[in-house]
Backbone bond lengths (Angstrom), bond angles and torsions (degrees), N, CA, C in turn:
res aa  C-N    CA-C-N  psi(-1)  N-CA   C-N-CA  omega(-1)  CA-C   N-CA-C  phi
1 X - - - 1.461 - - 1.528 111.01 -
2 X 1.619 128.67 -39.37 1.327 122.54 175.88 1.478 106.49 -59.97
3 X 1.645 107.99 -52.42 1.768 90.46 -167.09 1.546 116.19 -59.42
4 X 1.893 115.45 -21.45 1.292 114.26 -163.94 1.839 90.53 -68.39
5 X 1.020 114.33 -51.62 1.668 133.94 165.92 1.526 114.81 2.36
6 X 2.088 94.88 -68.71 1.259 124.42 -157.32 1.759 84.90 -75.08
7 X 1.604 127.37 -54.73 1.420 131.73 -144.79 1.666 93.32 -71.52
8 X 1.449 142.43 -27.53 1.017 161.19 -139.09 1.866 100.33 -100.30
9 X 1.545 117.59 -58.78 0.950 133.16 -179.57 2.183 111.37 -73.05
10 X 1.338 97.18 -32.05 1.586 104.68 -176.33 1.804 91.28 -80.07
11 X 1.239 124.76 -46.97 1.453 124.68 176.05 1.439 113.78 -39.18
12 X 1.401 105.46 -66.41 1.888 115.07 179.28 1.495 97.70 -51.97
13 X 1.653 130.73 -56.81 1.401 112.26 -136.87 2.384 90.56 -73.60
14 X 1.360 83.39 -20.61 1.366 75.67 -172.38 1.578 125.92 -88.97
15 X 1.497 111.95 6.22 1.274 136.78 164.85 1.657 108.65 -100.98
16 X 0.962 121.58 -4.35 1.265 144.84 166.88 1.608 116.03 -74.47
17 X 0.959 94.49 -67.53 1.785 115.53 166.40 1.522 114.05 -49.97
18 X 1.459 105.55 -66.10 1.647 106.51 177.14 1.356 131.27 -53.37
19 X 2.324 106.08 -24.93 1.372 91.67 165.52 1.323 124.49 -85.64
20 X 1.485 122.30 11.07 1.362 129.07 -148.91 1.638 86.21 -93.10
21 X 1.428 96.67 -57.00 1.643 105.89 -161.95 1.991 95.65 -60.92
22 X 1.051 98.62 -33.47 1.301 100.15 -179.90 1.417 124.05 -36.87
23 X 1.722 92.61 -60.04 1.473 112.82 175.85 1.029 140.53 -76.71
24 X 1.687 103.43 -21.79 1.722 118.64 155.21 1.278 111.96 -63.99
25 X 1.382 130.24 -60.68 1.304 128.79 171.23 1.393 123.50 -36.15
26 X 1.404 110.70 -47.76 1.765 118.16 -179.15 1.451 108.99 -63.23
27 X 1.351 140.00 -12.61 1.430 155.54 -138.81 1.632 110.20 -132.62
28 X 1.667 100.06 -40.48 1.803 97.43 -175.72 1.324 94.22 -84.88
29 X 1.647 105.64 179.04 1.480 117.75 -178.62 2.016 102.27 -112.24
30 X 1.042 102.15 38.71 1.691 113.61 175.96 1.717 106.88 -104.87
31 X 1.681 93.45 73.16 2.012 96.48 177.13 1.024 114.02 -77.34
32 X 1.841 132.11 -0.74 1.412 127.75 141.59 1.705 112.92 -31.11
33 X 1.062 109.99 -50.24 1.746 134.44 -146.51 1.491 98.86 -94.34
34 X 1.458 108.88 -43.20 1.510 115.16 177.24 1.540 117.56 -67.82
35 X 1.089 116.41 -22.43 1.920 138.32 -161.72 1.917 93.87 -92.47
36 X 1.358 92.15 -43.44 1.552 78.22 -167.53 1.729 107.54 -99.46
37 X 1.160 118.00 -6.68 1.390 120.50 169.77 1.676 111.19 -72.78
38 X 1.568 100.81 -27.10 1.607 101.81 -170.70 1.455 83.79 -75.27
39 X 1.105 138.07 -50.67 1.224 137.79 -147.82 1.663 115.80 -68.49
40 X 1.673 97.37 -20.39 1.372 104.69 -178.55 1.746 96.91 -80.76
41 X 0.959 98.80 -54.70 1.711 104.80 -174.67 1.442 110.87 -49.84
42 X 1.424 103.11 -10.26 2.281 83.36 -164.76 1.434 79.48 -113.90
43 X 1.407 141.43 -5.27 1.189 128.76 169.48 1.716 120.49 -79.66
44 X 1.985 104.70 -31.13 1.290 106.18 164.45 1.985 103.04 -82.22
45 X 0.846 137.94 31.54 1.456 137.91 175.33 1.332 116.62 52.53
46 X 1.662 120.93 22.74 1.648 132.80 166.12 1.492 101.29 -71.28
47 X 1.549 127.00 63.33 1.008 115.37 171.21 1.541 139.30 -36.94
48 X 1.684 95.16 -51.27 1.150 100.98 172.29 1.384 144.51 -81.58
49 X 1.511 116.58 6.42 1.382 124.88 158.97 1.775 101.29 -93.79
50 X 1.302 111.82 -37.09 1.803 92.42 176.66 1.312 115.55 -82.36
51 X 1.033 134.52 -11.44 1.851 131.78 152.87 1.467 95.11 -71.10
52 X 1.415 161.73 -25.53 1.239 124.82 138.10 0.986 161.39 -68.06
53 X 1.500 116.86 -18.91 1.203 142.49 111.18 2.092 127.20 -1.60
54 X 1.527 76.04 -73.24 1.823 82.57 -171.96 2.078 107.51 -72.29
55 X 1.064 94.80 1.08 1.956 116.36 -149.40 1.761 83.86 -91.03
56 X 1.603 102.68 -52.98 1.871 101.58 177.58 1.995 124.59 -77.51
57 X 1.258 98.95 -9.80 1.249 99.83 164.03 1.609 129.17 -124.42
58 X 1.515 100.37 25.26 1.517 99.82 168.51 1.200 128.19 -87.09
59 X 1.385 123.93 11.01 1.681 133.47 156.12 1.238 85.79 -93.68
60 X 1.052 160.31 -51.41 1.655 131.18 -105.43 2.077 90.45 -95.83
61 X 2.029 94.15 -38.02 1.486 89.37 178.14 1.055 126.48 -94.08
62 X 1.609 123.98 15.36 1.566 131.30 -171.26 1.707 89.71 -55.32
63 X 1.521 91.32 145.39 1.742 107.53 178.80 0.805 105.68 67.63
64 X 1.654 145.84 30.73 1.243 114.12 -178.93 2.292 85.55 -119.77
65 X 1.297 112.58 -152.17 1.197 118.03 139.07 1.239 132.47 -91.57
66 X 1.447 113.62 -13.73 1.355 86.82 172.67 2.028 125.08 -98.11
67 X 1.473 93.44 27.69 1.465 104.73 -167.49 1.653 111.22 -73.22
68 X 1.712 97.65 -30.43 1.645 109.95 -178.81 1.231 114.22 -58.44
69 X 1.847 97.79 -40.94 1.503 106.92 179.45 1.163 121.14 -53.88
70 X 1.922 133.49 -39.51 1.553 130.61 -143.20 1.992 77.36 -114.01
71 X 1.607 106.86 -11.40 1.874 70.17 169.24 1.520 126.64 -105.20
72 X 1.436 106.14 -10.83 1.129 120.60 161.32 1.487 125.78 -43.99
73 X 1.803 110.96 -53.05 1.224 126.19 166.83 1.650 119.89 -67.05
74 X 1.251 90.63 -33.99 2.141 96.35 -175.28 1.863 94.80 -65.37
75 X 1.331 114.08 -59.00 1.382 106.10 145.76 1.376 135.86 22.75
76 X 1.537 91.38 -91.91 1.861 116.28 -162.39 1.316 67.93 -72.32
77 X 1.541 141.56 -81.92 1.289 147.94 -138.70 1.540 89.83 -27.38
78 X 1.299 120.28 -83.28 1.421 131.47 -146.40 1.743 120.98 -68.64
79 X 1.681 91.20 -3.39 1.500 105.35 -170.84 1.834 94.94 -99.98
80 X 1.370 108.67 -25.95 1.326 108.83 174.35 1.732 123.86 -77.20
81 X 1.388 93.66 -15.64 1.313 114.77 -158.62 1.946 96.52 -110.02
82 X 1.219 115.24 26.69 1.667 137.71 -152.17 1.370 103.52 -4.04
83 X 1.824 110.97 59.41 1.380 110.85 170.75 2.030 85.94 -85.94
84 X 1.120 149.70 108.48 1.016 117.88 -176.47 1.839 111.94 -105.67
85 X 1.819 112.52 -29.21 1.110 95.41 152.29 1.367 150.81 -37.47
86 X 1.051 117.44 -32.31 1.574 144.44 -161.26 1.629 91.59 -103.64
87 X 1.548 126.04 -52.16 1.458 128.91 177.36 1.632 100.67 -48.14
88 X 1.139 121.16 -63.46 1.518 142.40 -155.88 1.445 112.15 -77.56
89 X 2.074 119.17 -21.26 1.212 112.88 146.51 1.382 123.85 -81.81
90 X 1.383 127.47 -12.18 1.447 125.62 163.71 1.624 117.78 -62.58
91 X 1.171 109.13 -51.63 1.356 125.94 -154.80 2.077 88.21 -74.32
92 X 1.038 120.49 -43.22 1.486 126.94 179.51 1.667 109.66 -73.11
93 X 1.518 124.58 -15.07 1.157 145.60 -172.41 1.815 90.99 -86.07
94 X 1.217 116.68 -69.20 2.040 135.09 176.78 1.632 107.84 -31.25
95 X 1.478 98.21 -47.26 1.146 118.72 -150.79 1.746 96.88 -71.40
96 X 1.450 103.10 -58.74 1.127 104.02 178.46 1.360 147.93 -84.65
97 X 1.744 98.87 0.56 1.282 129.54 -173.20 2.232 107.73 -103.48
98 X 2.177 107.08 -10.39 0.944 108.27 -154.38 1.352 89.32 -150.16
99 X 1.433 123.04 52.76 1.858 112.17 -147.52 1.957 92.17 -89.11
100 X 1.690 109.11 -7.71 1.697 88.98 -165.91 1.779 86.60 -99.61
101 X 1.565 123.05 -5.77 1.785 127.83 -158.20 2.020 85.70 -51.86
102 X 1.195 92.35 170.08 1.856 110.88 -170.22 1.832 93.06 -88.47
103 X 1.542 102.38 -19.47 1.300 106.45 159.68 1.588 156.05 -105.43
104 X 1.254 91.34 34.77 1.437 121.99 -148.17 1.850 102.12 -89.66
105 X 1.305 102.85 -42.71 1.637 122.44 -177.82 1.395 88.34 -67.47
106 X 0.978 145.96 -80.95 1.648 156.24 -122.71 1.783 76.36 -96.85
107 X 0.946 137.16 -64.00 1.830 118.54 178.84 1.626 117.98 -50.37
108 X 1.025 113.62 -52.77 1.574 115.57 172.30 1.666 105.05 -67.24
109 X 0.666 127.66 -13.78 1.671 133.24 169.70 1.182 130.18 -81.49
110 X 1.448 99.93 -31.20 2.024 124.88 179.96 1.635 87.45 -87.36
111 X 1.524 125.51 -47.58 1.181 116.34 -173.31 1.879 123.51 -39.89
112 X 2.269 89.09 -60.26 1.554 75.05 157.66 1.163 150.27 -140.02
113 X 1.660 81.18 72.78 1.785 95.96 161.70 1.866 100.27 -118.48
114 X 0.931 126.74 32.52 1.656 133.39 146.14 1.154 91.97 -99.25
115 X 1.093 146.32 -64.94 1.377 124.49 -162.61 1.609 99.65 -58.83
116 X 1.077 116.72 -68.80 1.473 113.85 -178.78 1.779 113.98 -2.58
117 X 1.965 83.92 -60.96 1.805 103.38 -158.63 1.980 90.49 -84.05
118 X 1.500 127.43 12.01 1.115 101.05 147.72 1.225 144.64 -119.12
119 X 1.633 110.38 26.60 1.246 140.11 -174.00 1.177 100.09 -63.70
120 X 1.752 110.00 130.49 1.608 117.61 154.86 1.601 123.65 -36.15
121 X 1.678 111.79 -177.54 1.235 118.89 134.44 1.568 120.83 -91.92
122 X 1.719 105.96 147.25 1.231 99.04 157.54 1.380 136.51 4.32
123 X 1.280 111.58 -65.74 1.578 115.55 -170.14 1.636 113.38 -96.77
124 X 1.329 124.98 14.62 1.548 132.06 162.81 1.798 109.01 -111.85
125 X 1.075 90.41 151.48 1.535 103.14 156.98 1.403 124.14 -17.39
126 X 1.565 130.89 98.79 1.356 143.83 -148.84 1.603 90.03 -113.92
127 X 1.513 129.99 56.71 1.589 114.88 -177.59 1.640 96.54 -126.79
128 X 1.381 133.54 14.65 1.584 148.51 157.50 1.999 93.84 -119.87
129 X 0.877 139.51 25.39 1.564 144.75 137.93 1.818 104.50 -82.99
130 X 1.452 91.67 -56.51 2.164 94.43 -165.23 1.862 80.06 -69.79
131 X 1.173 120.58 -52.34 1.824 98.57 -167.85 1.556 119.93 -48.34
132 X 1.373 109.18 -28.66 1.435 122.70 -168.44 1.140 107.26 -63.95
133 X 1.461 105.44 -56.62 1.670 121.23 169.91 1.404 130.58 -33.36
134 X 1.046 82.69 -60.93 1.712 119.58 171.84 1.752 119.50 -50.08
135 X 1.835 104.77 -43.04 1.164 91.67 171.92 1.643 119.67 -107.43
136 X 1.253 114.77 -13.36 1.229 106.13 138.44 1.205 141.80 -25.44
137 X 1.284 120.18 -84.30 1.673 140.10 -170.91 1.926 87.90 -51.72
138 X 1.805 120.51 -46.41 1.617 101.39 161.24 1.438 137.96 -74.73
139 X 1.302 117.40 21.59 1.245 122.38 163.43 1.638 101.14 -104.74
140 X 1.175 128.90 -58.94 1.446 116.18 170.66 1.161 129.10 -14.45
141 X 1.819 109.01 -55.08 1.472 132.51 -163.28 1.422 111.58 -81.51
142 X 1.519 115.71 -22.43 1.419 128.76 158.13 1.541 123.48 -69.28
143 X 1.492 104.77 -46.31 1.599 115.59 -167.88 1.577 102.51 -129.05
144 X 1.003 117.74 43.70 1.237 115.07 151.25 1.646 127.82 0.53
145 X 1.143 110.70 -87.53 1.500 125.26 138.11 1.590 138.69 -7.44
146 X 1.250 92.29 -45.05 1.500 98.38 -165.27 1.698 119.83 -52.54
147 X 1.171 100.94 170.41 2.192 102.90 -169.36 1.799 84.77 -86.76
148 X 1.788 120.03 -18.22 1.579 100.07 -163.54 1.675 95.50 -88.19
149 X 1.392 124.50 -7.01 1.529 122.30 -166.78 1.914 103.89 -49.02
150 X 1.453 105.91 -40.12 1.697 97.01 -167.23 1.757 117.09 -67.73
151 X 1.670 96.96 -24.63 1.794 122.31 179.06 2.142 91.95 -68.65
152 X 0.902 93.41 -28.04 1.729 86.80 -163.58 1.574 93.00 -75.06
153 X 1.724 102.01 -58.73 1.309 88.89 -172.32 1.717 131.78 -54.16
154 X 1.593 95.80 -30.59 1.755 93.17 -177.62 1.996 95.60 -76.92
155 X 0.776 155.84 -20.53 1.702 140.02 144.00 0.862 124.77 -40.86
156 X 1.496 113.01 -50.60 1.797 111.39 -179.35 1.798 102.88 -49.11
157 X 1.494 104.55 -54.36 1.294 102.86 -171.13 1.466 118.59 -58.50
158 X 1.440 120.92 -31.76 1.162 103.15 173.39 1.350 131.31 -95.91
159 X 1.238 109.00 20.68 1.654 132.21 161.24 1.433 99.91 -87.66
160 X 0.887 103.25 -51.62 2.213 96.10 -176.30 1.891 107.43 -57.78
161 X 1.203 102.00 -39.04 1.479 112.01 -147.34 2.063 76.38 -93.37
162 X 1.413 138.81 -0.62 1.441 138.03 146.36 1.404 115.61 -77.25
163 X 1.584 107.18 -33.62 1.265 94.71 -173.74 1.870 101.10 -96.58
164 X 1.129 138.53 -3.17 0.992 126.95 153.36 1.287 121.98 -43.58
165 X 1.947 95.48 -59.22 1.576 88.60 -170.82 1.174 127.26 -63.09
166 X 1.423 124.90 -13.97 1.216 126.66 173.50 1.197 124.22 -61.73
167 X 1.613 103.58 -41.06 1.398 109.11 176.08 1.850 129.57 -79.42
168 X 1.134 79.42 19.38 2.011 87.55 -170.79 1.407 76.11 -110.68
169 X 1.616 125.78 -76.51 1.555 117.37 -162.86 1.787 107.12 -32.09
170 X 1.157 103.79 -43.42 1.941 106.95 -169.20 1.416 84.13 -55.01
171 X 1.482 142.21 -62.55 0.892 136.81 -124.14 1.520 111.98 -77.93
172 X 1.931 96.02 -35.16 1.203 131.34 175.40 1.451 111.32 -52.04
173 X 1.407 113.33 -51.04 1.091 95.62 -171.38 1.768 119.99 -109.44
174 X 1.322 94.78 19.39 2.058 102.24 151.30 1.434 97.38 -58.22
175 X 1.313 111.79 -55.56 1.774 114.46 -151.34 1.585 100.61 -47.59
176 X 1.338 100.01 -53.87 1.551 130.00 -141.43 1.287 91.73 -65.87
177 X 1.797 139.70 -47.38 1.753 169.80 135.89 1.713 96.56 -10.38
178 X 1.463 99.30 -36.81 1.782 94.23 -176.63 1.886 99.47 91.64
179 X 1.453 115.86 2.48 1.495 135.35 -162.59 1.844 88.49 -70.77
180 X 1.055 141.27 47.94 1.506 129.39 -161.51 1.372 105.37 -62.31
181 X 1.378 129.63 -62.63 1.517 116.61 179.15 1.473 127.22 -32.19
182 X 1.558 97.73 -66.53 1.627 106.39 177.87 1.504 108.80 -68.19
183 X 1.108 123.16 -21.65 1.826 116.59 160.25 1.463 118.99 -53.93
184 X 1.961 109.83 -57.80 1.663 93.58 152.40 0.802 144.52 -50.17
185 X 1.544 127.82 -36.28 1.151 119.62 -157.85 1.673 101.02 -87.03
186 X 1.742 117.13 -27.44 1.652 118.80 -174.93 1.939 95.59 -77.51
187 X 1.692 113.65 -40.30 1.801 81.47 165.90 1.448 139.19 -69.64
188 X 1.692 114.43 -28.95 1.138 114.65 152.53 1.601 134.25 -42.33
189 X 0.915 119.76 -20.56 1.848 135.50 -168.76 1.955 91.20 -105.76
190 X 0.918 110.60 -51.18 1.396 113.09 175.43 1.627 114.06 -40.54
191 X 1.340 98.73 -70.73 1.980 100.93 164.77 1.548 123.48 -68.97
192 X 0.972 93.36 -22.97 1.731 92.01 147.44 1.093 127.93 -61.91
193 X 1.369 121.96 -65.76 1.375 105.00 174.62 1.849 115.89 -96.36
194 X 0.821 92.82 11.02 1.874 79.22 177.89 1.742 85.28 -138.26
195 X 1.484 96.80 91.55 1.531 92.54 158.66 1.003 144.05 -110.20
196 X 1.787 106.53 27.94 1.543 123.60 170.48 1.526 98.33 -109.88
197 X 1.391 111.27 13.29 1.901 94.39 -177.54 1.618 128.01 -57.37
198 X 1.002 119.03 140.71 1.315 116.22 -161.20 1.674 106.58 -91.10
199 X 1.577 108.39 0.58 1.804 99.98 161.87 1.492 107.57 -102.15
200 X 1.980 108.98 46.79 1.262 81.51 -167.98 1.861 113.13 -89.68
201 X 1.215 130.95 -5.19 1.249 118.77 154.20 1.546 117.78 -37.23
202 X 1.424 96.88 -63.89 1.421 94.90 179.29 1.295 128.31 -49.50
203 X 1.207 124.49 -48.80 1.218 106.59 -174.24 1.933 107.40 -93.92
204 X 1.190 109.58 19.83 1.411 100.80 153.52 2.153 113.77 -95.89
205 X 1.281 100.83 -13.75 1.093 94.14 177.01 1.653 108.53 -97.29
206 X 1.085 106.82 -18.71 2.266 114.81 153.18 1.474 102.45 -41.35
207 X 1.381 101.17 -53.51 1.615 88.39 -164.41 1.314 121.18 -75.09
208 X 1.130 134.97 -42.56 1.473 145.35 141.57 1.600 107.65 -25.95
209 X 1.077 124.65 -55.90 1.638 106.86 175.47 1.245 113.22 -71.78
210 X 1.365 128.62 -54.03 1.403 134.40 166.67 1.456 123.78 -37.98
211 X 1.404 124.87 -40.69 1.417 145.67 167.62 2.035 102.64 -62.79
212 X 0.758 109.00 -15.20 1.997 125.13 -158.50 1.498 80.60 -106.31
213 X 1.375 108.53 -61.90 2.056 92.33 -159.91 1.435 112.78 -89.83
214 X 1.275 116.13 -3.90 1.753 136.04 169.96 1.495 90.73 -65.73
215 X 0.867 119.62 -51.02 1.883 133.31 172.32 1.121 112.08 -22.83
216 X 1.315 86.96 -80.43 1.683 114.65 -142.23 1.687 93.83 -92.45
217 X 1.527 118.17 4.29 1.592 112.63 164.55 1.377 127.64 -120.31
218 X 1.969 99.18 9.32 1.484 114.38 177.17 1.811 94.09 -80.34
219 X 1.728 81.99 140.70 1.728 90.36 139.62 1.705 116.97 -26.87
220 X 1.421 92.03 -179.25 1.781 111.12 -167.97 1.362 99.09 -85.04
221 X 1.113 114.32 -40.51 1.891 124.88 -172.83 1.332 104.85 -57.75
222 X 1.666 118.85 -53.21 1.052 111.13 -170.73 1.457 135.62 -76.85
223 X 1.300 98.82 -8.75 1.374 110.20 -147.84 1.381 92.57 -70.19
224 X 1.136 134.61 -51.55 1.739 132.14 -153.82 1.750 86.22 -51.44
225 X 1.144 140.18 -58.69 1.285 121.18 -128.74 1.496 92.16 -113.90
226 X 1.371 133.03 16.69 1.469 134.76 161.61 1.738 95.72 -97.39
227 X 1.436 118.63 -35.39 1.269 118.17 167.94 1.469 115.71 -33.79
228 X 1.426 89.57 -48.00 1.757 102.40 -151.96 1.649 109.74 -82.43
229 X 1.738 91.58 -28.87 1.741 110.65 167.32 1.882 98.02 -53.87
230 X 1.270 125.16 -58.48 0.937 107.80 171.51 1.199 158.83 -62.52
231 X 0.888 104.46 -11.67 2.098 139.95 159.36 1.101 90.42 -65.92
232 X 1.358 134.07 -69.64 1.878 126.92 -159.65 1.455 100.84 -49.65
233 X 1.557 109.54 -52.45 1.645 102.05 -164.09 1.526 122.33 -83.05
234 X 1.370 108.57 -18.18 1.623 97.02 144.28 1.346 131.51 -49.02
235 X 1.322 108.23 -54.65 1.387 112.35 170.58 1.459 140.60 -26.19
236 X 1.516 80.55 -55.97 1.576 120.31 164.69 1.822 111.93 -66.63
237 X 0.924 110.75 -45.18 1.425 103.06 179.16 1.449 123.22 -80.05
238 X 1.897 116.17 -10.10 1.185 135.62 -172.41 1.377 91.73 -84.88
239 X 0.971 142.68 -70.71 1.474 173.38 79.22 1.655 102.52 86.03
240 X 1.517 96.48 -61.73 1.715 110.96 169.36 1.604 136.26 -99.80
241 X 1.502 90.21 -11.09 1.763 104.56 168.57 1.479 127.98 -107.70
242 X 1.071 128.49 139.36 0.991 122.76 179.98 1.756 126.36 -85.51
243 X 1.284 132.05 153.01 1.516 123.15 -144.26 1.462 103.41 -73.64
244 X 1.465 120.69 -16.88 1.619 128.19 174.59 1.989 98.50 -71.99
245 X 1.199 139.04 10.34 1.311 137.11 -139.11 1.881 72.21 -98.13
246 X 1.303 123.43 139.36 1.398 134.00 145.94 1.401 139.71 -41.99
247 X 1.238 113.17 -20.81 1.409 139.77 177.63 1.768 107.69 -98.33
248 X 1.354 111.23 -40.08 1.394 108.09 173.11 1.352 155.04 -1.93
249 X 1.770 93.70 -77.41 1.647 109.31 151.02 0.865 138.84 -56.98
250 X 1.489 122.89 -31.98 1.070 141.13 162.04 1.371 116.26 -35.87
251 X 1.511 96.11 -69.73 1.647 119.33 -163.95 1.341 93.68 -63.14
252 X 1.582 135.59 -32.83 1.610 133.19 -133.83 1.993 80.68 -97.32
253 X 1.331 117.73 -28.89 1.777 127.84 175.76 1.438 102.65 -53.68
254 X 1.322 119.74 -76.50 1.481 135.82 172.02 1.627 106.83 -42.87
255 X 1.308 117.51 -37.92 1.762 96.62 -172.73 1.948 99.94 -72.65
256 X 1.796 103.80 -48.55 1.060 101.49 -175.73 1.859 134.86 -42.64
257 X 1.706 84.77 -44.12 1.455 104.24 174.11 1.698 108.53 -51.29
258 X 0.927 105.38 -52.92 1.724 124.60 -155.00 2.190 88.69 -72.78
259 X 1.136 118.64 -35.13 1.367 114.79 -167.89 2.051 99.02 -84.83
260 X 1.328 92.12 -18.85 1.784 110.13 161.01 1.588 124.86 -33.48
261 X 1.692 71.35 -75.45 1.530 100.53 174.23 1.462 125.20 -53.18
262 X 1.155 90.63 -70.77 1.694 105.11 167.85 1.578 120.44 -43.53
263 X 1.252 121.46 -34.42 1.417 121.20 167.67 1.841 103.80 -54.93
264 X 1.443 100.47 -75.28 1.471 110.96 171.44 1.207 128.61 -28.55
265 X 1.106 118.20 -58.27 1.686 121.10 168.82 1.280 124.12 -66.95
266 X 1.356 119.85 -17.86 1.504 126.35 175.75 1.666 109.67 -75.57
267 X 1.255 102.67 -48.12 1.642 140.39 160.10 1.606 96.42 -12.94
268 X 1.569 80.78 -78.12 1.755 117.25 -179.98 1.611 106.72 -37.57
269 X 1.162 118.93 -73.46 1.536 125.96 -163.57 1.531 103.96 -85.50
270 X 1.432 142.54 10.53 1.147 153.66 -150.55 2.234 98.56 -100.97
């Protein structure tokens, strides 16, 4: 217990010391002293005293060489410190201020994977998803090559496969509103652009029901040829599923119904 005592008391006085120098340093005007203290700190991973540190002498070395150095590091600082907006405008700042530096790839690369790491969920505001995208697909087009191209691609995908989901819930909940038009037309746009989605039964069998109650809640005029809209997308959904498909019967109710109708109304105007 004394030596744990003694090791306990030598710990503080010497954590004691480090904030002292810390705080003298942060205070004098010796950015020799300030440059290399940050440097000690972001090497022991005290981010946040060497991003303050590097934070008071990043005018002093603008233009110089060693300016690449304290933003490169202020950088890591803020990416460690999961400021990553602020990381991801530095690192895009390096990039473009240092485009031939040996570190130039790995800065435009950190750029976007902060965006990456500031992507919503699904159900918020998806406008740092399209940036992510965005700066991705421009690191590809730069580095082709690069060892991070296979890391980009598995992100991209799971930025698409976010912004899918977003776009099925919208779609989801036209239906759900009783919104039937704009429900087709947002599942139609859905397989448009996401045509590896993995609800895609489902929402081929959305459209077929949705196409059925767009129907059956038009006026008299319309109805024959939303009918007939609905015949196509059975078709269409027969077409790509197979008869074990879960949605099937369903859909095979709705075509029948709908070829019902269509007898009747022809009947009708005959």
């Amino acid at each position: 217990m004394r030596y744990f005592g003694i090791l306990i008391l030598l710990l503080s006085l010497c954590l004691g010391a480090c904030s002292n120098k810390y705080q003298k340093t942060l205070k004098n005007s010796d950015n020799r002293a300030k440059l290399e203290l940050a440097d000690y700190y972001f090497k022991k991973k005290d981010f946040l005293r060497a991003q303050s540190l590097y934070e008071q002498i990043e005018d002093v070395y603008y233009g110089t060489p060693t300016a690449e150095h304290v933003l490169y590091n202020s950088a890591a600082c803020n990416f460690g410190l999961k400021q990553y907006a602020l990381a991801g405008f530095q690192y895009k700042t390096y990039f473009e201020t240092n485009a031939t530096n040996e570190k130039a790839e790995e800065a435009l690369y950190m750029n976007a994977y902060c965006a990456f790491l500031e992507s919503q969920e699904p159900e918020l505001d998806q406008t740092d998803t399209y940036k992510a995208i965005e700066t991705f697909k421009i690191f590809i087009n730069i580095y082709p090559e690069s060892k991070y191209v296979n890391e980009c691609n598995l992100f991209l995908d799971q930025l698409r496969e976010k912004l899918a989901v977003k776009a099925y819930r919208n779609a989801k909940l036209y239906f759900d509103m009783s919104e039937y038009k704009s429900a087709l037309v947002a599942l139609n746009n859905l397989l448009k652009d996401y045509p590896e989605l993995s609800q895609k039964d489902e929402v081929d069998f959305l459209i077929v029901q949705t196409s059925y109650l767009l129907a059956v809640n038009s006026v008299p005029e319309k109805q024959i040829e939303r009918y007939q809209l609905t015949v196509s997308a059975f078709d269409n959904f027969r077409e790509n599923h197979t008869e074990g498909n879960k949605y099937m019967k369903d859909a095979q109710n709705i075509y029948e119904k709908s070829l019902a109708a269509l007898k009747r109304l022809n009947k009708q105007n005959s």
